[in-house]
ROMILUM-391353 format. One record per residue (C-alpha): x, y, z; residue number from 0. Coordinates in Angstrom, 2 decimals, m for minus. Layout:
REM residues N
rec east:X&north:Y&up:Z&i:NUM
...
END
This chain:
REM residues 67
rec east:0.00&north:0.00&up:0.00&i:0
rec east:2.69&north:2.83&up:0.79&i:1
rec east:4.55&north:1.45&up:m2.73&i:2
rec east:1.82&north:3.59&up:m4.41&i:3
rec east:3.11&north:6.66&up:m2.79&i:4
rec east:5.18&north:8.92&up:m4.97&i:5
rec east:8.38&north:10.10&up:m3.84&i:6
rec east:7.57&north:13.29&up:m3.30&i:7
rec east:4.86&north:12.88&up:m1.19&i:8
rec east:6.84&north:10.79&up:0.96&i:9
rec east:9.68&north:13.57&up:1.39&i:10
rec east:6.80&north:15.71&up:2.12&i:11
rec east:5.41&north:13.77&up:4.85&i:12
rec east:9.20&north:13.08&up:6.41&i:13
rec east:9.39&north:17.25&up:6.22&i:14
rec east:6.03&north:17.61&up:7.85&i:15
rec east:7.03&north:15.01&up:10.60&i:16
rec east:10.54&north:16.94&up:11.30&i:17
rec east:8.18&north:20.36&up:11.29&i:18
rec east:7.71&north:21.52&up:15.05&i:19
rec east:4.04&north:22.19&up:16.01&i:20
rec east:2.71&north:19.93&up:13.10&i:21
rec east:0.84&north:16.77&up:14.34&i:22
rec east:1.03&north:13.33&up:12.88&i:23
rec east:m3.00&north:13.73&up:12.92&i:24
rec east:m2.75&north:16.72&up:11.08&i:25
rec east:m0.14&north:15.45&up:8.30&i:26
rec east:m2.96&north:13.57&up:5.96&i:27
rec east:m5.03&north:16.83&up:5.61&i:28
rec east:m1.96&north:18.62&up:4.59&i:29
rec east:m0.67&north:16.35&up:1.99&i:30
rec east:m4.26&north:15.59&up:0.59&i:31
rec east:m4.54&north:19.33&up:0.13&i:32
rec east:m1.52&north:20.10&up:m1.66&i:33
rec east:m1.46&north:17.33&up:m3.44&i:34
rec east:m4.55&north:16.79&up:m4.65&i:35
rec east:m4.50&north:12.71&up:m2.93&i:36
rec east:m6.81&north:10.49&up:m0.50&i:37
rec east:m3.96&north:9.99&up:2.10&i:38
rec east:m5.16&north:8.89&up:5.49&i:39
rec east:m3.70&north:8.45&up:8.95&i:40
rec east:m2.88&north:4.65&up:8.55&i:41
rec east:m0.81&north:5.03&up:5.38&i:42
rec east:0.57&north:7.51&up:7.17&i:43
rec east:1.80&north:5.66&up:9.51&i:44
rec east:2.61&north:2.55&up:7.31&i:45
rec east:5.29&north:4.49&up:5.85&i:46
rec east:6.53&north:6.11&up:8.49&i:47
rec east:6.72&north:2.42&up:10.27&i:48
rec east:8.60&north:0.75&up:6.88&i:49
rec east:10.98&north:4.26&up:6.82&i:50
rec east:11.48&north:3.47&up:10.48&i:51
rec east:12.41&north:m0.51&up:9.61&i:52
rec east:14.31&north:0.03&up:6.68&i:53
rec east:16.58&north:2.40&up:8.24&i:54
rec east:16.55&north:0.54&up:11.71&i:55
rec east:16.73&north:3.62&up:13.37&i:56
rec east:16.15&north:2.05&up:16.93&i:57
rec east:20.46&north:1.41&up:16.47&i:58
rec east:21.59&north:4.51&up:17.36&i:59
rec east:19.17&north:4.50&up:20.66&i:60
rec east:20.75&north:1.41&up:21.36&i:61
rec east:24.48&north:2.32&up:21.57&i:62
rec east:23.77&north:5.52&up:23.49&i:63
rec east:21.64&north:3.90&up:26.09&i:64
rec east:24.20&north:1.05&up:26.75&i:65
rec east:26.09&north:3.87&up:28.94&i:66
END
């Protein structure tokens, strides 16, 4: 489901999420208005959740809390 995504949308959403004050609730209404899609909160977080296990970014949490 998040393979139909386009690129840019996804760099959009990663920008959003990085954007202080912006919700993750919020992000679908902003993408589906500038981009003229039917995003919703679960694809949302679908590709947030694949970014997040393709990238393993739990390993750099991992070495710093070993200390």
């Amino acid at each position: 489901m998040a393979e139909d995504i386009s690129e840019d949308i996804k760099k959009e959403i990663f920008r959003l999420v990085s954007t202080p004050g912006i919700e993750i609730e919020q992000i679908p209404d902003i993408v589906n208005k500038d981009y003229n899609t039917q995003l919703d909160y679960e694809k949302v977080m679908e590709i947030l959740s694949n970014e997040y296990l393709k990238h393993d970014l739990d390993y750099g949490r991992r070495l710093c809390c070993r200390f």
